[in-house]
N, C-alpha and C positions, 0 to 999 in steps of 0.2 A: 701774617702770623696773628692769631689769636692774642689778644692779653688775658689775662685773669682777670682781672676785672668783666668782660665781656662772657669769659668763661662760667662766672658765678650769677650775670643776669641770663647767663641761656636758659632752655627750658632743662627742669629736672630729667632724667633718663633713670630708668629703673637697671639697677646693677644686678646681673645673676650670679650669686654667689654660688660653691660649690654645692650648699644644701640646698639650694633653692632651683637647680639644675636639676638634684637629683627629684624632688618632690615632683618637677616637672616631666619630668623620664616618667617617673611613678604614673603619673595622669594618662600621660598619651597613649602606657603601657595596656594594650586589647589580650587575652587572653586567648580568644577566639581567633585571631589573628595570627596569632606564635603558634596556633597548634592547626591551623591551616595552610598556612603557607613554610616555602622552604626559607633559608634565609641561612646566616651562621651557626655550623653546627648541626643545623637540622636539612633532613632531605628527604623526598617521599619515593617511597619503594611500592611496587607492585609486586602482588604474588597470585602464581593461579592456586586451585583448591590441591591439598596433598603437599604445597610447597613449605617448607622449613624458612620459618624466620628466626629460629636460633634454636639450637638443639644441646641436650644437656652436657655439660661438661664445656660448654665452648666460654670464651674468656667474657665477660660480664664489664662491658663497656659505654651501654646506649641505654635510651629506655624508650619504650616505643608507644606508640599514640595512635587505636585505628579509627582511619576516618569514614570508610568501607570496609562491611563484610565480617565475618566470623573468623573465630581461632581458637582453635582444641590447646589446651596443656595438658601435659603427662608428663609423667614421672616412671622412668624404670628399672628396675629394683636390679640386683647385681645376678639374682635367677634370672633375669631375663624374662621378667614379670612385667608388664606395660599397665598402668592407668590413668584413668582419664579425670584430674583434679579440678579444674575448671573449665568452665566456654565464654568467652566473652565477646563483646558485639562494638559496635560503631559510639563513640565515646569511651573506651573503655582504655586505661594505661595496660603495658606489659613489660615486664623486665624490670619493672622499679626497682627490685630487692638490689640492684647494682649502685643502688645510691648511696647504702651500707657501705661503709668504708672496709668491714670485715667477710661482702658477700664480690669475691675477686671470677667466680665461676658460674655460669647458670647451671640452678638445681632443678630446672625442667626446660621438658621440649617445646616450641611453639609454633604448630601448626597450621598452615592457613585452611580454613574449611570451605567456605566461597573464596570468590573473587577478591581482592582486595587490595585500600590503599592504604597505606601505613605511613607516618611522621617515623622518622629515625630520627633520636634525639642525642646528643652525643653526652656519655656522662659529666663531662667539666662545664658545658653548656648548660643542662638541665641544673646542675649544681648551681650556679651564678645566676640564674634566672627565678631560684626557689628563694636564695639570699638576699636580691635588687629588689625583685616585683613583688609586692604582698597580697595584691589581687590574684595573681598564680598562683600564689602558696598559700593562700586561702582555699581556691579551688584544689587543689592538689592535697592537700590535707583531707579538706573535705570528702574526695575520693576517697582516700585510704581510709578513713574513719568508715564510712559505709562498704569498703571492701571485705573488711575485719570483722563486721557486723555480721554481712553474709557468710563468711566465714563459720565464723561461729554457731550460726542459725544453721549450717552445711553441716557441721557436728551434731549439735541437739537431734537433727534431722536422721541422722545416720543411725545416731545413741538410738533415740527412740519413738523412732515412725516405721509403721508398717512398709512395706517394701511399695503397696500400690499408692499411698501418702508420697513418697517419696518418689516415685516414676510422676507422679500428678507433679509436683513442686517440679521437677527438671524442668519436664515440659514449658512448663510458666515459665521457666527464669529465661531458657531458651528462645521461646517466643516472644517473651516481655511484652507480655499481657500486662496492661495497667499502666503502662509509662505514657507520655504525651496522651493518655486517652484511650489509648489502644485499647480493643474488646476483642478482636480478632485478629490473628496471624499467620502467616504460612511459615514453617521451620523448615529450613533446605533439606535434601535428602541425608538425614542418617542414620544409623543403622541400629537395627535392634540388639546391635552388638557392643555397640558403643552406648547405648542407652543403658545397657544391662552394668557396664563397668561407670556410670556416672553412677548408678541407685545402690549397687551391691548387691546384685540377685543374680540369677540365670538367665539366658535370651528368651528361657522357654516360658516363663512368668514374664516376662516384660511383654511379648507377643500376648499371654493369659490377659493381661490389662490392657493394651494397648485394643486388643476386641472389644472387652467391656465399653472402655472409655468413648471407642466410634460406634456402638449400638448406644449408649445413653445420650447421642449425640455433644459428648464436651470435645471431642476430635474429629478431623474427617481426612480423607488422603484427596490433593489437591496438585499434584507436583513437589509433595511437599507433605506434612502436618501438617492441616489447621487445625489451629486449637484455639477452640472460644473461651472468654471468662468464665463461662461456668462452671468450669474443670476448679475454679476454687471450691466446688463446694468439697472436694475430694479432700484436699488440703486444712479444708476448715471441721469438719465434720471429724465428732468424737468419736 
């Protein structure tokens, strides 16, 4: 047995107390790591193109995180009116609004438009993980702050840009032009039907621009849209 005495010349040990546990947690905490891999709470679904990752009225429980591929949302109206409110890509959350303590239903449908992998996030996990980690809830913030942004720019946009301003801007946002560097992009097959319900116009002016835009070379048909950076100058141009 040990004496105290021998106890008090041993070497020092460093004690991890409760906050100093959690500081630790904080550190080792990878952001890119949680929204890659499965683990508690979270699990990765695949969906082909057309598939429903949650559709409206269904119960508002997950929030989801894609890590491949595209996804249409819409909203459709009690006529039985369909639109098409956002598209979003690889990095992008969906479902958040479930984090709202007072949003218990999804107010839109979430369709997959490619291929795709998707983070299912479960809502009492995302919850606990926006509260522990602050480098998540820094990024995650971060997110929604620039979500809101576009949002808003998605109004002004609507308010008051010309409808071929506005076919130009989708294009962009769709191909993200300008992100990591990007100058060029192919956009997956979609339709001048669905482009028409993202801008607010008819298919028959969207196809009107959509000519324009691949004779001035800012588009071309590739398996796809490509649409080069210079389709800003549509967007920039008074």
């Amino acid at each position: 047995m040990v004496s105290f005495p021998e106890l008090l010349m041993a070497p020092t040990r460093r004690l991890l107390t409760p906050k100093s546990l959690s500081r630790a947690r904080l550190k080792l905490f990878d952001s890119k790591n949680f929204l890659s891999t499965v683990g508690a709470g979270r699990s990765v679904r695949h969906y082909r193109p057309k598939q429903a990752i949650f559709s409206q009225g269904d119960r508002a429980d997950a929030v989801f995180y894609i890590q491949v591929g595209s996804v249409k949302l819409t909203v459709l109206s009690k006529q039985g009116k369909e639109a098409t409110i956002a598209w979003l890509g690889k990095d992008d959350f969906l479902g958040e609004g479930c984090i709202a303590s007072d949003q218990t239903i999804r107010l839109s449908t979430a369709v997959a438009f490619t291929d795709c992998t998707i983070l299912r996030i479960d809502k009492g996990r995302m919850l606990r993980t926006l509260h522990e980690q602050h480098e998540f809830s820094d990024l995650f913030v971060g997110y929604m702050v620039a979500r809101f942004n576009r949002t808003q720019a998605d109004l002004v946009d609507q308010m008051f840009n010309s409808s071929e301003k506005r076919l130009a801007r989708a294009l962009l946002i769709l191909s993200r032009v300008g992100k990591k560097d990007r100058t060029e992009t192919v956009i997956p097959r979609v339709s001048q039907g669905t482009l028409a319900e993202m801008v607010g116009t008819t298919r028959s002016r969207v196809n009107f621009f959509m000519n324009k835009f691949r004779k001035l070379g800012f588009i071309d048909y590739n398996g796809g849209v490509e649409v080069n950076s210079s389709l800003l100058s549509v967007v920039l141009h008074d």
